[in-house]
C-alpha positions as CSV (number, residue, x, y, z in Angstrom):
1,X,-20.4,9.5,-3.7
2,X,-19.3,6.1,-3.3
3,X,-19.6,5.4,-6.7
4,X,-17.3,8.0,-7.6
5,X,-14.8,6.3,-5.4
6,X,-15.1,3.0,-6.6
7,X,-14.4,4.3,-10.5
8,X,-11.8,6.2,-8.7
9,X,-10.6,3.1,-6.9
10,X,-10.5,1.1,-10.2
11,X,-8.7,3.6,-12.1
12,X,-5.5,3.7,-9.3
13,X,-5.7,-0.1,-9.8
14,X,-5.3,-0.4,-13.4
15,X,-2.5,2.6,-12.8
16,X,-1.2,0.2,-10.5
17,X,-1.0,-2.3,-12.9
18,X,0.3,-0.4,-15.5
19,X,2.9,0.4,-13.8
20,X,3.7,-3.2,-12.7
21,X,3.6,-3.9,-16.4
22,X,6.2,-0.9,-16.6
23,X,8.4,-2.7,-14.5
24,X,8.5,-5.7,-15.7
25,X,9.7,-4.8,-19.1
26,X,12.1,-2.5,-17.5
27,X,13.8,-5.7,-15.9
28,X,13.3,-7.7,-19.5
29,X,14.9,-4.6,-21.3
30,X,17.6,-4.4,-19.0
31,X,18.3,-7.8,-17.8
32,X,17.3,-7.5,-14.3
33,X,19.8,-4.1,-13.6
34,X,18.5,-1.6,-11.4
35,X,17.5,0.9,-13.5
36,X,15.7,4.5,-13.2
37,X,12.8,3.3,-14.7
38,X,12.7,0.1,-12.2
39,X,12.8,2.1,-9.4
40,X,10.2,4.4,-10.3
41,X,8.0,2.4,-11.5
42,X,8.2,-0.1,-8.4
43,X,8.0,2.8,-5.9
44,X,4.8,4.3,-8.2
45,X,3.5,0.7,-8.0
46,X,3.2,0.7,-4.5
47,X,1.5,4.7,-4.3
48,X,-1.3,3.7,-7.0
49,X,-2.2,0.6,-5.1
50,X,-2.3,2.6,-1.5
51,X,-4.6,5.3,-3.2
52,X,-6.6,2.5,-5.0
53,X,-7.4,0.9,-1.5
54,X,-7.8,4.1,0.6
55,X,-10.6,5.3,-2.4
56,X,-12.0,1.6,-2.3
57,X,-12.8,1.9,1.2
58,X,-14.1,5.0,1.4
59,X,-16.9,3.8,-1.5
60,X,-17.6,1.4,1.1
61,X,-20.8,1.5,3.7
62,X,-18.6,-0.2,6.5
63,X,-17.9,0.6,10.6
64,X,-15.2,3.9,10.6
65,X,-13.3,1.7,12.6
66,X,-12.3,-0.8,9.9
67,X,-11.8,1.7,7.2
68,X,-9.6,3.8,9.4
69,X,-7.7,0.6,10.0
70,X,-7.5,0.1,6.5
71,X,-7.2,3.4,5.9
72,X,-3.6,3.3,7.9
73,X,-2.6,0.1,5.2
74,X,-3.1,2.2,2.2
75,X,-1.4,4.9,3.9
76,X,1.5,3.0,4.6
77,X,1.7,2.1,0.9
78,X,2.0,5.1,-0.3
79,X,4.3,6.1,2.1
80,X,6.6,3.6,1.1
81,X,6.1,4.6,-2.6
82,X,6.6,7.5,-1.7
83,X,10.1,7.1,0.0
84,X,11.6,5.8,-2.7
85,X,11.7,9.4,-4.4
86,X,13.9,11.0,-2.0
87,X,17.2,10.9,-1.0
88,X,18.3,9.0,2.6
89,X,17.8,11.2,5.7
90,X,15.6,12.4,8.6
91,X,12.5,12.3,6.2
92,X,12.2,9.1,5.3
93,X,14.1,7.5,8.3
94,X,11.0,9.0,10.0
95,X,8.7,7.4,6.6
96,X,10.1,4.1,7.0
97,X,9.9,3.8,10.7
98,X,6.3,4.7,10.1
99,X,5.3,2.0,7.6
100,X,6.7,-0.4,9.5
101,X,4.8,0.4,12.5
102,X,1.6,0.3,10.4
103,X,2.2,-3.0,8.9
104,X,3.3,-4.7,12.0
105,X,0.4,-2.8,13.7
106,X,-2.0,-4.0,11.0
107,X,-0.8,-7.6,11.0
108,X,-0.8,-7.9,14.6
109,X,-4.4,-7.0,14.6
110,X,-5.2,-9.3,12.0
111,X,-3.2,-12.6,14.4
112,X,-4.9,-11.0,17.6
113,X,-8.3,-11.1,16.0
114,X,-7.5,-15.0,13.9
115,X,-6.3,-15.7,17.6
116,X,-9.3,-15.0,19.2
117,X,-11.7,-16.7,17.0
118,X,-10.0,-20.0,18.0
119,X,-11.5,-21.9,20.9
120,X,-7.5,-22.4,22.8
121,X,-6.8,-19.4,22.3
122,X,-4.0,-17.6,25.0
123,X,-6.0,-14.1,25.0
């Protein structure tokens, strides 16, 4: 099975880039104007990558707790993706707040841990 999420993995990656290529000749096309297709492409980016990372870690042998971490990041991603296809109100007010709260989350983790591995450290 975790081969089958790797390929999986791979395939939301070259998506990913893809659509990074996407919106880069968007901005060529249209001198740097916020366009549609920028947009779309940029929020798409950012839901292929998530998925690609979720599938990547689930194709890994690793302790549940570090892929459910991980898990939370690619969530994030795609919820911000994701965001960018509806219109302002409760829903992604609620979205937004909860990316932020995973990345901070996430990154906090990350200093606590960096932290910790340093002999002066203040934990």
């Amino acid at each position: 099975m975790s081969t089958v999420f790797r390929w999986f993995s791979m395939a939301l990656l070259a998506s990913a880039v893809g659509a990074v290529a996407t919106l880069l000749i968007s901005d060529v096309l249209s001198p740097m104007q916020p366009t549609a297709l920028h947009f779309h492409a940029g929020a798409l980016a950012f839901i292929l990558i998530g998925a690609s990372f979720i599938a990547l870690h689930f194709s890994a042998r690793r302790p549940w707790n570090q892929i459910f971490k991980e898990f939370f990041l690619g969530i994030a991603f795609i919820l911000w993706g994701s965001e960018q296809f509806l219109d302002p109100g409760l829903l992604v007010t609620i979205m937004d707040s909860l990316v932020v709260i995973i990345f901070v989350s996430d990154l906090s983790l990350v200093i606590v841990g960096r932290l910790k591995q340093n002999d002066k450290c203040i934990f």
